[in-house]
N, C-alpha and C positions, 0 to 999 in steps of 0.2 A: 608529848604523847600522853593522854589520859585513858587509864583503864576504868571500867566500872568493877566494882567487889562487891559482890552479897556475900553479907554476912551472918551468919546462922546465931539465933538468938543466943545459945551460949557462952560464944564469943563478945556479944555486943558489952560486954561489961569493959575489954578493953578499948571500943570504939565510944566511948562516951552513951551507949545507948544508938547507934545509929545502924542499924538494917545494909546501906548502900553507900560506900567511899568511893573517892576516886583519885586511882593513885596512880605512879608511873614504874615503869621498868620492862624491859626490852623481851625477858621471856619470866616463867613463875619463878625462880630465884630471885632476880631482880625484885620483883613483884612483892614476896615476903618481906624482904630489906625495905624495901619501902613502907609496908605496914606496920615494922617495927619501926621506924622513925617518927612516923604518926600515932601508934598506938604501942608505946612500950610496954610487954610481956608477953604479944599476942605471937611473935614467932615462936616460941617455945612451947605453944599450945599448939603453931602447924606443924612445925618442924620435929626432926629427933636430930640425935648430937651430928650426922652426919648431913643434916641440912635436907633429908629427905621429909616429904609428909607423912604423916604419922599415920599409921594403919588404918585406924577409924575415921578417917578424912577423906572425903573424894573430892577431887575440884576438876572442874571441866572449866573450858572455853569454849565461849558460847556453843554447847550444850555436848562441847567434845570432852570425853573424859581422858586427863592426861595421860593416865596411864597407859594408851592406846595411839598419843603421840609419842612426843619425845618428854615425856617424864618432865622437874624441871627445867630441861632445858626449852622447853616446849616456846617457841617466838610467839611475843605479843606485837599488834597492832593498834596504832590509835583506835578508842571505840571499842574495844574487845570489851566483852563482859565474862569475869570469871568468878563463875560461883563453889563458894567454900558449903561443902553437904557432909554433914555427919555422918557416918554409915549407922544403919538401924539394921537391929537384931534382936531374935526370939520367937518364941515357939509357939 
């Protein structure tokens, strides 16, 4: 089962420079473990120590924001496209 990942330019320093990976894992936990395997350091930029995403991070499935499904445990499908989004702020 292959997922697509956009990755938001800040991160791409641990993706070698690449914008869109494509990884595997069953829902977004999974999903993270994956990109750490591929790109080691980049889960400690998604993640906090309790394996949650980090405040200033939104990620949807395909264009669902998780936090409105099931959070991590949120199931991926072959095909799924899940984009990693910054949060922006200011006045």
């Amino acid at each position: 089962m292959t997922v697509t990942v956009l990755v938001p330019t800040p991160l791409q320093k641990f993706t070698d420079n690449q914008a869109t990976l494509e990884c595997t894992g069953s829902n977004i936990a999974e999903l993270f473990d994956s990109l750490e395997e591929s790109c080691p350091g980049i889960k400690k930029r998604l993640c906090d120590e309790e394996g949650q995403p980090r405040r200033f991070l939104n990620l949807y499935v395909n264009s669902e924001d998780i936090r409105f499904l099931e959070g991590t445990k949120t199931p991926l499908k072959d095909k799924d496209e899940v984009s990693i989004v910054p949060a922006v702020a200011g006045g």
